[in-house]
C-alpha positions as CSV (number, residue, x, y, z in Angstrom):
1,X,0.0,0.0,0.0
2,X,2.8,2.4,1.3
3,X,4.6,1.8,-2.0
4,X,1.8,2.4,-4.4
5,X,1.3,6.0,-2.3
6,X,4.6,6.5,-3.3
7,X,4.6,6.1,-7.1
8,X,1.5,7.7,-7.1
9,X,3.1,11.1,-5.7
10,X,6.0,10.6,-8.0
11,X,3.4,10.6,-11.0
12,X,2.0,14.0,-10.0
13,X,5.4,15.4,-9.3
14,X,6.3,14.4,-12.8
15,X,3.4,15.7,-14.8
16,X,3.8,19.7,-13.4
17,X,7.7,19.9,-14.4
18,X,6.8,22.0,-17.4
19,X,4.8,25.4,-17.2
20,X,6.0,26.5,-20.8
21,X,3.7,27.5,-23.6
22,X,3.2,25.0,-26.3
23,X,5.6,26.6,-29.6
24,X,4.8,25.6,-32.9
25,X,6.8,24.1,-35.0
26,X,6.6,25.4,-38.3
27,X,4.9,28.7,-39.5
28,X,1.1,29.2,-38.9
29,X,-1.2,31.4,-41.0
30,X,-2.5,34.8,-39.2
31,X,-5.8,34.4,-37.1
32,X,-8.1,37.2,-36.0
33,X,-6.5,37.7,-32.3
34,X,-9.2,36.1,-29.8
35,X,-10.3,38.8,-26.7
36,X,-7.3,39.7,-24.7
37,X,-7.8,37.9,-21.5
38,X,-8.3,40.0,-18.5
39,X,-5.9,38.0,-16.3
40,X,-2.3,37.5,-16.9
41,X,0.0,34.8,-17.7
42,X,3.7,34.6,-16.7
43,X,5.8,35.0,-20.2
44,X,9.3,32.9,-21.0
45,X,11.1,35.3,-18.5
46,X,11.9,33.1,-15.5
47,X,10.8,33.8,-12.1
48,X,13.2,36.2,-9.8
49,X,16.1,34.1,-8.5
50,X,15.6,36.7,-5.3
51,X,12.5,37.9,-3.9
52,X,11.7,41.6,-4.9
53,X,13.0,44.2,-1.8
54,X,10.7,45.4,0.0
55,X,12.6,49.2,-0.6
56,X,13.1,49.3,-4.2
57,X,17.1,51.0,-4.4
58,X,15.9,54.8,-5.3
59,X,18.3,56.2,-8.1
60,X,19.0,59.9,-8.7
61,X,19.5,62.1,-11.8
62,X,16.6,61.3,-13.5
63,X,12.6,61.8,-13.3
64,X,11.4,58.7,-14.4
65,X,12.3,54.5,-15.9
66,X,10.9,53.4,-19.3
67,X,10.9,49.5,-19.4
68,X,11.7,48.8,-22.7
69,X,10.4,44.6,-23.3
70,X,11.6,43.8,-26.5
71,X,9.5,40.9,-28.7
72,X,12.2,38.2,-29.3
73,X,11.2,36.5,-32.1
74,X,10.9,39.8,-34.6
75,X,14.2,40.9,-33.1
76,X,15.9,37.4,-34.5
77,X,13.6,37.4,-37.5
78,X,14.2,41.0,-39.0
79,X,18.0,40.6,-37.8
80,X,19.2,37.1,-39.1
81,X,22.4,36.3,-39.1
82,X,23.4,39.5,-37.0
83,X,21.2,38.9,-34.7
84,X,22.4,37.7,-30.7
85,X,23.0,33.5,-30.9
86,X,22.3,33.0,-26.9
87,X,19.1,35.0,-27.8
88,X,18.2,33.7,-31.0
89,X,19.7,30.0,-31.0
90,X,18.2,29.3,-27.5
91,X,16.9,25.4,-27.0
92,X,13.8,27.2,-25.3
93,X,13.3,30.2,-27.6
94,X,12.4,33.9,-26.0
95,X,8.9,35.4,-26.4
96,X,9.5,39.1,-24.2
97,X,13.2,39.9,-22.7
98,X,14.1,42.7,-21.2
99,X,15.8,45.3,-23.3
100,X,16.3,47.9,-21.2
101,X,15.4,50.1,-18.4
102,X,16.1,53.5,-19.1
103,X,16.2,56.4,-17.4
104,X,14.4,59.4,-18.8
105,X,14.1,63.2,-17.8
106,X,10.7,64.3,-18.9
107,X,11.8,65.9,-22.4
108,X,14.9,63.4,-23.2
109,X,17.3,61.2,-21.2
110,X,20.4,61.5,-20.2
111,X,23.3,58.4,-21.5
112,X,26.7,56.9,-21.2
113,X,27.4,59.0,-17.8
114,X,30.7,58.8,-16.1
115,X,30.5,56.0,-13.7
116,X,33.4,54.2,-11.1
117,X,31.6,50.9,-11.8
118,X,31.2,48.2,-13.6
119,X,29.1,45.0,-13.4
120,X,30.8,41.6,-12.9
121,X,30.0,38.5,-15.1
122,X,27.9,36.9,-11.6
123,X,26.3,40.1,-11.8
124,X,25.4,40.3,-15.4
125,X,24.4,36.0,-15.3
126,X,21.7,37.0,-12.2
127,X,19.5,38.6,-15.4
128,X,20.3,36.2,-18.0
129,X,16.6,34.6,-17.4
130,X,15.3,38.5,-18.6
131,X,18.0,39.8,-20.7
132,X,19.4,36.6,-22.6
133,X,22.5,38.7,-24.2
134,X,25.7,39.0,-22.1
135,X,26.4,41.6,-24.2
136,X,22.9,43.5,-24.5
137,X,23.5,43.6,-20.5
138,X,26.7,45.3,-20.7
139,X,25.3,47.9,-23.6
140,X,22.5,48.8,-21.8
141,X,24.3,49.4,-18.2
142,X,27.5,51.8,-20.1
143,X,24.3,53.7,-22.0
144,X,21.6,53.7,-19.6
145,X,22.7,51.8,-15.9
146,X,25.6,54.9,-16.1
147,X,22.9,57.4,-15.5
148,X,20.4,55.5,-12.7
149,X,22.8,56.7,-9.9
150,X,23.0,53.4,-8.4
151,X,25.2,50.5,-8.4
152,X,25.5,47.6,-10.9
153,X,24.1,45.4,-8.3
154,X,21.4,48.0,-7.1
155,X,20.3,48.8,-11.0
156,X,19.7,45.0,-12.0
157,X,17.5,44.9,-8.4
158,X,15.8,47.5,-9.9
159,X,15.1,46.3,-13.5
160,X,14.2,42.9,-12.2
161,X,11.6,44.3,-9.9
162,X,10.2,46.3,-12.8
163,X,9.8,43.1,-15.1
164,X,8.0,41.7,-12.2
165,X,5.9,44.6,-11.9
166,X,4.3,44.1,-15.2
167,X,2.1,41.5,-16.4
168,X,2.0,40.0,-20.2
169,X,-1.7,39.4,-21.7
170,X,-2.5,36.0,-22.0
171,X,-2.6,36.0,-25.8
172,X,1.7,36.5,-26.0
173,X,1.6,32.8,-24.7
174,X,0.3,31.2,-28.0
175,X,1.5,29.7,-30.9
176,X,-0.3,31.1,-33.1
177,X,0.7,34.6,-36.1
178,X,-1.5,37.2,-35.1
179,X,-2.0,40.7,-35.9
180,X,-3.8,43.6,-33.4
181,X,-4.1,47.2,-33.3
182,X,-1.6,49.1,-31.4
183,X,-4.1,50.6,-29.5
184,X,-5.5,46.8,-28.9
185,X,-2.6,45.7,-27.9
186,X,-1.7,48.6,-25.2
187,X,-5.4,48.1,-24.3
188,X,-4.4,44.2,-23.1
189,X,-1.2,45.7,-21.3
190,X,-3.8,48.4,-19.4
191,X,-6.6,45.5,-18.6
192,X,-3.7,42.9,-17.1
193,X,-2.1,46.1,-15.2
194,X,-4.0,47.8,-12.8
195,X,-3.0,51.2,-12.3
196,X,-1.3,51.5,-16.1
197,X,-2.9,53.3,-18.6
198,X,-2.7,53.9,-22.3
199,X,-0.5,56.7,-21.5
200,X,1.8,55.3,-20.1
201,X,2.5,52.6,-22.4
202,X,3.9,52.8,-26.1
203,X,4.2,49.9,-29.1
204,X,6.8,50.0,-31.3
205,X,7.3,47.9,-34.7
206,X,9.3,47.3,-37.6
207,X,8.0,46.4,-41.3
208,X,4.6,45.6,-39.9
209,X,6.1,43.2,-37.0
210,X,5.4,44.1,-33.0
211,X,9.0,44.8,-31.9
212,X,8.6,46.1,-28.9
213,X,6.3,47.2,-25.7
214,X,7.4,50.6,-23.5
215,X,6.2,51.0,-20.3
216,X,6.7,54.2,-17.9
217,X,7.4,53.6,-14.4
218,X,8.7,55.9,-11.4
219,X,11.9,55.6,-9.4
220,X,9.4,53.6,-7.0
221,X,8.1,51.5,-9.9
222,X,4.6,52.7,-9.9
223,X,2.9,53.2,-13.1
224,X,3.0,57.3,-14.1
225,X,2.2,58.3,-18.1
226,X,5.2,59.7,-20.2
227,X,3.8,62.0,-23.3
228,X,7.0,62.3,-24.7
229,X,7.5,58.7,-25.0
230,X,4.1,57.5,-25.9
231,X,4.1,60.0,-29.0
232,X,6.8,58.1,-30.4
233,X,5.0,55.0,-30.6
234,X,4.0,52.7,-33.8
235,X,1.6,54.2,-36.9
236,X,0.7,51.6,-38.3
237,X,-3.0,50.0,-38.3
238,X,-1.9,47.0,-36.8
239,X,0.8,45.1,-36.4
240,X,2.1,40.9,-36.7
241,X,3.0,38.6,-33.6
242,X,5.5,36.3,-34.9
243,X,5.2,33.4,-32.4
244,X,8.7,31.5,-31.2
245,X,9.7,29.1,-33.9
């Protein structure tokens, strides 16, 4: 009796190993998007390897973060053989990573400030699950970390509490080609994110392909909008969803 308890648990055990989306195999043809979900899924960005702080580190010389999640598969599609192999050559390919988180003033931002530090290769593999790229991670800190006013340990705190902060719609987690409105699509960011609204968030895209979603935070990580950035988002009528291949 004992004994069949025990391969009984070992069944269950076994069967929720794997939380990932199903990805298609080969190309699929563009459906009419179904409604975004109101709830939230998590997306291929790991969970935190460290609990979020309660104080988020508070950096100076700035007015405000843009989170800048970048859609993985148009960045390896429209950049082929240039484009990042631990991104784009991953066994479990990347749906959002982060690309950045940016400091901004409210008209501009300032970049590549004079800094004493420098972050480690432990500190730069801690965010591999949300920035694949080694060196993404090192671009983004000389351009943008440089001007946070923090540390290299204190800044990555801070951008992996603001990835946690936001929640992907539910339709990001199929493997189906789709194509939505911009407004549609910041509409599903702004139903799965209370407190975030459309102007506060920005699409961006490239020959008709989603490329990437910008969200405006404070030093505190609260939702705030950002004119400047949101008028610099996508014109086009709608844009694709390339799916992980």
């Amino acid at each position: 009796m004992l004994l069949n308890r025990l391969l009984a648990a070992l069944v269950v055990i076994g069967g929720c190993s794997d939380g990932g989306a199903p990805v298609a195999n080969a190309p699929t043809p563009i459906v009419n998007a179904a409604p975004m979900a109101e709830k939230a899924r998590p997306n291929d960005m790991k969970p935190p390897t460290t609990p979020t702080p309660a104080v988020i580190p508070q950096g100076s010389g700035f007015d405000f973060y843009v989170l800048a999640l970048s859609w993985s598969p148009a960045y390896c599609s429209l950049n082929g053989g240039q484009a990042d192999p631990v991104q784009c050559n991953s066994p479990k390919p990347f749906r959002f990573i982060v690309h950045g988180l940016w400091p901004q003033y409210e008209r501009g931002y300032p970049e590549s400030c004079a800094t004493g530090g420098y972050p480690t290769r432990e500190q730069i593999r801690t965010i591999s699950d949300l920035t694949p790229s080694p060196g993404l991670v090192r671009h983004e800190w000389e351009k943008h970390g440089t001007c946070s006013g923090l540390s290299p340990q204190d800044y990555f705190t801070v951008l992996r509490a603001a990835a946690g902060r936001v929640k992907i719609p539910t339709q990001f987690g199929g493997s189906n080609r789709f194509a939505l409105a911009p407004q549609a699509l910041e509409s599903a960011f702004v139903r799965a994110n209370p407190g975030l609204s459309t102007g506060g968030i920005t699409t961006l895209c490239d020959s008709g392909l989603l490329t990437e979603v910008r969200i405006c935070l404070t030093k505190s990580l609260e939702f705030r909008n950002c004119p400047e950035v949101d008028r610099k988002g996508c014109r086009a009528k709608s844009v694709t969803i390339e799916p992980p291949r």
